[in-house]
C-alpha positions in Angstrom: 7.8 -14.4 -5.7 11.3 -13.9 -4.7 12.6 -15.5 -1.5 15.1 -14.7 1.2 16.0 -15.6 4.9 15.6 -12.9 8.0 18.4 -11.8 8.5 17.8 -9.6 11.6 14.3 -8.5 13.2 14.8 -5.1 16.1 12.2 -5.0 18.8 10.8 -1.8 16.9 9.0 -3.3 14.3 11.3 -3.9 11.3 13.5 -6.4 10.1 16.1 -6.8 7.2 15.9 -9.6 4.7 19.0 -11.5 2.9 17.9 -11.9 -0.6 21.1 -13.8 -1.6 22.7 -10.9 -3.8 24.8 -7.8 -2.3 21.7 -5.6 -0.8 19.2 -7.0 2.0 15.9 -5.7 1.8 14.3 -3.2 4.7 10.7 -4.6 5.8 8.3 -2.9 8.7 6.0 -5.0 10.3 3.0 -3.8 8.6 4.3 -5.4 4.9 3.8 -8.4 6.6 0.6 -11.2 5.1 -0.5 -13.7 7.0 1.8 -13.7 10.1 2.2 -11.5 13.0 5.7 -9.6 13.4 6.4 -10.9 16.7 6.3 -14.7 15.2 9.4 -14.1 12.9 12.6 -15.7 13.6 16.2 -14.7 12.2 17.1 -17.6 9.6 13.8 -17.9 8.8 12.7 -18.3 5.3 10.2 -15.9 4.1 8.6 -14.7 0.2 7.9 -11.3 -0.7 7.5 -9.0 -3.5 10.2 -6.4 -3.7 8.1 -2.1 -4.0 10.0 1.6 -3.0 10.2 3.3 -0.2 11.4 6.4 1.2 14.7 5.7 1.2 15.1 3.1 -1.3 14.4 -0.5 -2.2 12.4 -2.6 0.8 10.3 -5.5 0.8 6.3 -5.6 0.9 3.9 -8.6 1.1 6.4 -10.5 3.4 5.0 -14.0 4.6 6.7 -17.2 5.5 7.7 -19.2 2.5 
């Protein structure tokens, strides 16, 4: 599974995640496995499998690496 760091959470559910390369990945709190939303941290490091959304690329199965 790929891996990335938070790069920002808002207080509306979602959160963006550096993957390293030029695009960070969109993720809403109910992708997430294992942890609940309001226990992420920006910077932290986190695994995930990268599906489609709406409006492009996002991030699903997020958990903490």
């Amino acid at each position: 599974m790929p891996q990335g760091n938070i790069k920002r959470l808002t207080d509306k559910g979602f959160g963006f995640i550096d993957t390293g390369g030029n695009k960070d990945l969109f993720f809403h709190s109910s992708s997430l496995e294992g942890v609940e939303f309001n226990a992420l941290r920006e910077g932290q490091r986190v695994s995930y499998t990268e599906g489609r959304g709406q409006k492009g690329p996002c991030a699903e199965n997020v958990k903490p690496a």
